[in-house]
C-alpha positions in Angstrom: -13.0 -53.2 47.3 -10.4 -54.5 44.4 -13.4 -53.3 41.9 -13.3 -49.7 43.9 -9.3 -49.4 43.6 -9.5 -49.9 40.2 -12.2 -47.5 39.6 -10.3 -44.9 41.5 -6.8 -45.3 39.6 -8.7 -45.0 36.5 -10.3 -41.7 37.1 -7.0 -40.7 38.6 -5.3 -41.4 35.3 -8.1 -40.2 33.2 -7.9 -37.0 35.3 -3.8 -36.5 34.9 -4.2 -37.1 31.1 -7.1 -34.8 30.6 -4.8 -32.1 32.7 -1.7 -33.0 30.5 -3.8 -32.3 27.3 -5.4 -29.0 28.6 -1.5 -28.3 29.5 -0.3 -28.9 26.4 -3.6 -27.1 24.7 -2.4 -24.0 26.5 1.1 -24.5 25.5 0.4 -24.8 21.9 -2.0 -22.0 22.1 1.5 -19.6 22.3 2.6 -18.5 19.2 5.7 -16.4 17.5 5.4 -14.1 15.1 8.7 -12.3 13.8 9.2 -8.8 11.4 12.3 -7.3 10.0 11.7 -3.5 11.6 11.8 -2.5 15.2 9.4 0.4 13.7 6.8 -1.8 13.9 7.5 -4.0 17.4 4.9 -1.5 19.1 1.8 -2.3 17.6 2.3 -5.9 16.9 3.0 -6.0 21.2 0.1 -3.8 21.9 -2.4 -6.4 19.2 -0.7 -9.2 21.2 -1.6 -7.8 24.2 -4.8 -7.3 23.4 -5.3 -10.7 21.6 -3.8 -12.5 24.7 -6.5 -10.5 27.1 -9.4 -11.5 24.4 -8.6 -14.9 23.8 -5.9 -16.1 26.7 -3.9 -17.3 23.8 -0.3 -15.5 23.9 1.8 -13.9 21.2 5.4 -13.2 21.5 6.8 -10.9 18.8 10.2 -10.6 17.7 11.3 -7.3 15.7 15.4 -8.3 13.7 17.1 -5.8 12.2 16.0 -6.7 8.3 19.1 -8.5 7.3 19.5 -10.3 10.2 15.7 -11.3 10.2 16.1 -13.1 5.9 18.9 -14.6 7.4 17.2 -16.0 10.5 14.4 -16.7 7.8 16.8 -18.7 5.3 17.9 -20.6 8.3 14.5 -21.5 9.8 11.6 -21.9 7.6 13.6 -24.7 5.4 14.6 -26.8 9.1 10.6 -26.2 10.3 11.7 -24.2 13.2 10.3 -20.6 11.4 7.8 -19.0 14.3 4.2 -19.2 13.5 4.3 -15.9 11.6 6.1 -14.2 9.8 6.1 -10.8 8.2 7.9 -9.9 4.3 8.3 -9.2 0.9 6.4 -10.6 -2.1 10.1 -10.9 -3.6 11.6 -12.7 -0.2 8.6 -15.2 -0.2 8.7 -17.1 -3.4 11.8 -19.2 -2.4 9.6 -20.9 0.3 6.7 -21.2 -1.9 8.7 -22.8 -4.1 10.0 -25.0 -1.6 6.6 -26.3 -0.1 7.0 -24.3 3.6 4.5 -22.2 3.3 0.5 -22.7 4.1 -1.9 -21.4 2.5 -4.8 -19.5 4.2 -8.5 -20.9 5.2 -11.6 -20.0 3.4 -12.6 -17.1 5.9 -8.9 -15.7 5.6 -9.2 -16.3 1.8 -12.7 -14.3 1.4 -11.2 -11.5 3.4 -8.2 -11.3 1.6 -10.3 -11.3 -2.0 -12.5 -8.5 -1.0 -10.7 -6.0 1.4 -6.8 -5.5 -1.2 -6.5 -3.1 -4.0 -6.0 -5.3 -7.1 -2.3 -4.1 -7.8 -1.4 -5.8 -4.7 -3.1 -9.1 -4.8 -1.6 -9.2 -8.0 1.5 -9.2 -6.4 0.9 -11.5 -4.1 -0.6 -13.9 -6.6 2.1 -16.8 -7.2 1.0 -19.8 -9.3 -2.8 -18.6 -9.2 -2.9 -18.8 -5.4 -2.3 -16.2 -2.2 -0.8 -17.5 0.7 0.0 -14.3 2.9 -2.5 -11.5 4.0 -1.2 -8.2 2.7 -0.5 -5.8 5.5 1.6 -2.8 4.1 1.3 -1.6 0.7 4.3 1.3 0.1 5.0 3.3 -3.1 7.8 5.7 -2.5 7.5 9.5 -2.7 9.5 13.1 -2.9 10.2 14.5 0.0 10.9 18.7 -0.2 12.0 21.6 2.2 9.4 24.0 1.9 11.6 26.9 3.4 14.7 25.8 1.7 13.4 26.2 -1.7 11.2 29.4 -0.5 15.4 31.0 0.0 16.0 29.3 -3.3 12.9 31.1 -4.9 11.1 28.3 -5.6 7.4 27.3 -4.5 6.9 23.5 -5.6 8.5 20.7 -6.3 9.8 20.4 -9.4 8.2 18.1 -11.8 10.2 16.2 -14.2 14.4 15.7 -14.8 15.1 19.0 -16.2 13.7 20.9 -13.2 14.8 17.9 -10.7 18.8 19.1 -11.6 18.2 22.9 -11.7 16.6 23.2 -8.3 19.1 20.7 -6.9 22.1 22.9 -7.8 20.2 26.1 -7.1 19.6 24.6 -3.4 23.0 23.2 -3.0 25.7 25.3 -0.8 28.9 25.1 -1.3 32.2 25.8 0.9 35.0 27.8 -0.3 36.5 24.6 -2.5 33.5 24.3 -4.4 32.2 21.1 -2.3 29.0 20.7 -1.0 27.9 22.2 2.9 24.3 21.7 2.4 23.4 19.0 -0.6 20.1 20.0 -3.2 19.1 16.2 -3.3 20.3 13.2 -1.1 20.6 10.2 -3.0 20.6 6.5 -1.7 24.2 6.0 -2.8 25.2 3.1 -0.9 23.7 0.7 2.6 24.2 -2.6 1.3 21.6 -5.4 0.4 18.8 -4.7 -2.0 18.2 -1.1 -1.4 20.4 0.5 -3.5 18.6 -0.8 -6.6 15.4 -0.4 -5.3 15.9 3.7 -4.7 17.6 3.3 -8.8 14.2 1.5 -9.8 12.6 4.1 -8.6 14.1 6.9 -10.9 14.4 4.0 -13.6 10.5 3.8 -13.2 9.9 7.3 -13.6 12.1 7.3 -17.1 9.6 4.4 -18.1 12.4 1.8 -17.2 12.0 -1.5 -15.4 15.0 -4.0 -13.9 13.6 -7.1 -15.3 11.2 -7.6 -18.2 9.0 -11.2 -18.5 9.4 -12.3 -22.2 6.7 -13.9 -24.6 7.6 -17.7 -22.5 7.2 -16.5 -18.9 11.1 -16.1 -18.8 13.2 -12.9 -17.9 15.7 -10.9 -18.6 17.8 -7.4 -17.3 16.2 -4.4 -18.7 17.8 -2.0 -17.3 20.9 -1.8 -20.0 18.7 0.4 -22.2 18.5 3.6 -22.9 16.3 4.3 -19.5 18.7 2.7 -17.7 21.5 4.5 -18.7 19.7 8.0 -18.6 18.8 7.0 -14.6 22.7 6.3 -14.1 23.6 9.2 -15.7 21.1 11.2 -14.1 22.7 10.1 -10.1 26.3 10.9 -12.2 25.9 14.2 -13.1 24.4 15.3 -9.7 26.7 13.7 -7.9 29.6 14.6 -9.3 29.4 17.1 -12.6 27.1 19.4 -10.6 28.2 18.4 -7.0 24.5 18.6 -5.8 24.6 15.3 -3.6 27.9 14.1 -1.6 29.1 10.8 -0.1 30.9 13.0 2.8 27.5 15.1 4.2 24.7 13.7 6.6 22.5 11.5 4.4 18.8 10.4 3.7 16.0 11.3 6.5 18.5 12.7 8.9 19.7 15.0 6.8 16.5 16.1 5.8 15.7 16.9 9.3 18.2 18.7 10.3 17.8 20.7 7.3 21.1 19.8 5.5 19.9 18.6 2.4 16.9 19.6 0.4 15.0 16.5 -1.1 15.1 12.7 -0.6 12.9 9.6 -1.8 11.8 7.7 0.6 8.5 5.5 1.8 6.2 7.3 3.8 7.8 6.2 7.5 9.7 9.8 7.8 7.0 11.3 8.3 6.3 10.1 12.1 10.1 10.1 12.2 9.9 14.2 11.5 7.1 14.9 13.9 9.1 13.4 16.9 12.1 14.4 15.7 11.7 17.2 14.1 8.7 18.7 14.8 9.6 22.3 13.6 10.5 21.0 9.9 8.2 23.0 7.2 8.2 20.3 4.3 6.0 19.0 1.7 5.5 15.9 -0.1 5.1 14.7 -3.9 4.8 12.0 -6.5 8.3 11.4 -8.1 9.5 13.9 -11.2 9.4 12.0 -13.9 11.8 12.3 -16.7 9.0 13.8 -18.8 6.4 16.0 -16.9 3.2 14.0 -16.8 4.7 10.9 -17.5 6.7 9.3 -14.3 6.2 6.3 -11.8 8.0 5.0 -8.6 8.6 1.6 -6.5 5.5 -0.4 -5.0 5.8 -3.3 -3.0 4.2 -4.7 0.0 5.1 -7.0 2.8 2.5 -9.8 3.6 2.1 -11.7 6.9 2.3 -15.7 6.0 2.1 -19.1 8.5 4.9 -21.8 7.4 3.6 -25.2 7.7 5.8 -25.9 10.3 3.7 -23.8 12.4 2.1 -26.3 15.3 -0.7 -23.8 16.2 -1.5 -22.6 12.7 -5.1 -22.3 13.6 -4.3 -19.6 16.3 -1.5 -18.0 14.0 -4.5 -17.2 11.2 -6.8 -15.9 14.1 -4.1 -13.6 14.8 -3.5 -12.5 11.7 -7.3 -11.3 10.9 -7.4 -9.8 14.6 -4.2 -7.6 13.8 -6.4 -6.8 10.8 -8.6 -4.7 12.4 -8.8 -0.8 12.2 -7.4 -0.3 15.5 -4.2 -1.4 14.3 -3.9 -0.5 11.0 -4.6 2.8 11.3 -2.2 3.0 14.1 0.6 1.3 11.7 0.0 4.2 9.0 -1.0 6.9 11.2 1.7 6.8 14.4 4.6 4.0 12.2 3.8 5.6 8.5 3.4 2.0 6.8 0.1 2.0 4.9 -2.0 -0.9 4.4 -3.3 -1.5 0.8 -7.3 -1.6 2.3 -9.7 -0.8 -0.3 -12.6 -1.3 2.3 -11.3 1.3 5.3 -11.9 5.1 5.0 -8.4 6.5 5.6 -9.6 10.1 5.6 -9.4 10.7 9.2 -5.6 9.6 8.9 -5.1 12.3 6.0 -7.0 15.1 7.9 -4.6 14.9 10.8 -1.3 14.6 8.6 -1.5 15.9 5.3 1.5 14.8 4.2 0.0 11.3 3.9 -2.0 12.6 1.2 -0.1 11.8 -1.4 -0.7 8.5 -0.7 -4.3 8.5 -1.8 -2.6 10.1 -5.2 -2.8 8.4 -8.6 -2.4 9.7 -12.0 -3.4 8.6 -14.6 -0.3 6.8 -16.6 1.9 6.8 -13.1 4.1 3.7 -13.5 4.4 1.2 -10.4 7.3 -0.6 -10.4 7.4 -3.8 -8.7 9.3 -6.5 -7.6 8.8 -9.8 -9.8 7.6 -12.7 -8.0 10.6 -14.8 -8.2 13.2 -16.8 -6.1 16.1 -14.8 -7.6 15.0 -11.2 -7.0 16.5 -10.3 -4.1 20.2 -11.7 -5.4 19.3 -10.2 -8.7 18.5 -6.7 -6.5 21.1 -7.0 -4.1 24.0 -7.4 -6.7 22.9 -4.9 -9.1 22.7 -2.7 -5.9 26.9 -3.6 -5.4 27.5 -2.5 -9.2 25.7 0.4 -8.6 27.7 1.3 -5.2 31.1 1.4 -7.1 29.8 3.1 -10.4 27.9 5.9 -8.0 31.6 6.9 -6.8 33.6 6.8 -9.9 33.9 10.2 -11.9 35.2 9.3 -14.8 31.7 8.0 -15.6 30.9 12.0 -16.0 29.9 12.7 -19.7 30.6 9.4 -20.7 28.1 7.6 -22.4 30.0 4.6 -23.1 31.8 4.2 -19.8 27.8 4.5 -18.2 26.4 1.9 -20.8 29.4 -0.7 -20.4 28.2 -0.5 -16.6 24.9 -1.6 -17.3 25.7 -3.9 -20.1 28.5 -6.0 -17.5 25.6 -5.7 -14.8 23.1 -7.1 -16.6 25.4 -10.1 -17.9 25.8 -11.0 -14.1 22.1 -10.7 -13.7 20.8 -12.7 -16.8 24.1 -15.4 -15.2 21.9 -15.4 -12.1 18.5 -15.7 -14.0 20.1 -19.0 -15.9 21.3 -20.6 -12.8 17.9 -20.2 -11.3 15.9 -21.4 -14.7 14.3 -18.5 -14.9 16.1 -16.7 -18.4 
């Protein structure tokens, strides 16, 4: 009878511990993934959704405004409570590479990643010989134009290098009574804070031939953009800012403006374009590779954003299977198609996607000798970026810098001092 007690306590046990660990199974089955744009929070829910109903394993995503999200990254990944993904750039990343936080992929992830990325990209994404994160958006940025705006300009295309670039701007721009601008040729990224002033510069920068940073003969780097490229991009924001009066600080700005019809051109990625069909449905515009300084000889901005699983992840397994189910057409096409981020596939037939918006077509577009200007895969970038971006902010306001080549070159010259400072301090000059 003692023997049969004994016997039943021990199943009883055996039986709560088998249900604790099928508990805690299903608990660590959950996983977190965050991203930096609310854009996006749609199809990651609707891929969770469906992941969750496939596998019964759940996925709670978390869109942060972008600032907010590197901060809540900085915090995190270093104290091992990051989520189990993450989504960012290839010059946010190296800092927790560096630091040892991040995991690197398994074999089947690996293979996909080696065979399904244009080259470009998985050279960006290549730090000390290895990839770690499974590039999900490739963006170059692109010229956006007002098709009937130019048509009452008397124009009919974009134009296609620096000389055109300022004559259709002034011969768009409107001007009130006081000689100030109503309706602006070109909007400009003049100021926002962060990294993206610079960026928008490196874009124009790229199309003169220019870059930010340059990688000398030992691996090192330096500023680059104190040269003569450098200083014909500052000028070139100078004069149509305020010699010509083309763009303005005090008008509507970037995509709004351009849907509501109050400025002619902008640079952006491609994620106006779903913005204009639900918000503007009626616009008549085009799109176009960036002008260069020289016609047939221009470039623009690429980057890409990469989803990677820290090591602190405690369901890294199910964060990876995740990952590759996300990567599925469904949801890639529906990132580029209905969000406008494009994925940098090299094995998915996009034309579908280009049929039924043809202003994605540029994406498919490349030249032969179109520069692609990236972000080096550093720790310092993004300080590098981000206060170049706050020198830029002050010069893009100051007239006096009109016809003034020295005033415009010691801007760059004091800027890149600061930024060769920061490349020292980081071992990396």
């Amino acid at each position: 009878m003692r023997n049969r007690r004994l016997l039943v306590v021990a199943l009883t046990l055996i039986l709560a511990f088998s249900l604790v660990s099928v508990v805690r199974a299903r608990k660590n089955d959950k996983i977190s993934v965050w991203i930096g744009w609310s854009q996006l929070l749609p199809v990651y829910q609707e891929a969770a959704e469906d992941f969750e109903a496939k596998t019964g394993k759940k996925v709670e995503v978390l869109a942060f405004p972008l600032r907010e999200f590197e901060r809540k990254l900085a915090v995190s990944v270093p104290a091992g409570n990051a989520p189990d993904i993450f989504v960012t750039s290839e010059y946010i990343i190296p800092q927790y590479i560096e630091g040892g936080y991040i995991s690197l992929p398994p074999r089947n992830v690996s293979k996909f990643i080696s065979k399904s990325f244009d080259p470009n990209t998985l050279k960006l994404n290549t730090f000390d010989g290895k990839i770690y994160g499974v590039p999900q958006i490739g963006i170059a940025r692109i010229l956006y134009w007002n098709k009937d705006l130019f048509a009452k300009a008397g124009l009919n295309a974009p134009p296609k290098d620096w000389n055109e670039l300022l004559e259709y701007s002034k011969k768009l721009t409107t001007y009130d009574k006081n000689g100030e601008p109503v309706r602006t040729g070109i909007s400009l990224r003049k100021f926002g804070g962060g990294s993206g002033v610079t960026e928008k510069f490196q874009i124009f920068l790229a199309s003169a031939g220019g870059e930010i940073l340059k990688q000398t003969s030992d691996g090192k780097w330096r500023a680059a953009y104190n040269d003569e490229t450098g200083r014909e991009t500052l000028k070139l924001y100078i004069d149509l800012i305020h010699k010509y009066k083309a763009d303005s600080f005090d008008t509507k700005q970037d995509s709004e403006a351009f849907a509501l019809g109050h400025t002619a051109m902008f640079v952006r990625e491609f994620w106006p374009i779903p913005y204009f069909k639900e918000n503007a449905p009626d616009l008549n515009y085009g799109t176009a590779l960036i002008p260069g300084k020289i016609e047939g000889k221009s470039g623009t901005v690429y980057s890409s954003e990469s989803a990677f699983v820290p090591k602190s992840s405690k369901n890294s397994k199910t964060a990876w299977e995740f990952i590759m189910f996300f990567n599925d057409d469904k949801y890639i096409k529906k990132m580029f198609e209905e969000i406008g981020w494009p994925a940098p596939r090299i094995d998915m037939d996009f034309s579908d996607v280009f049929a039924r918006e043809p202003a994605y077509a540029v994406a498919n577009e490349r030249p032969e000798g179109y520069k692609y200007s990236t972000y080096p895969p550093i720790s310092a970038a993004d300080e590098v970026w981000t206060k170049f971006g706050e020198r830029l902010e002050a010069a893009f306001r100051d007239p006096s810098l009109v016809d003034n080549p020295e005033g415009i070159k010691k801007v760059l010259d004091d800027a890149a001092k600061e930024t060769n400072n920061i490349l020292k301090e980081n071992g990396l000059y």
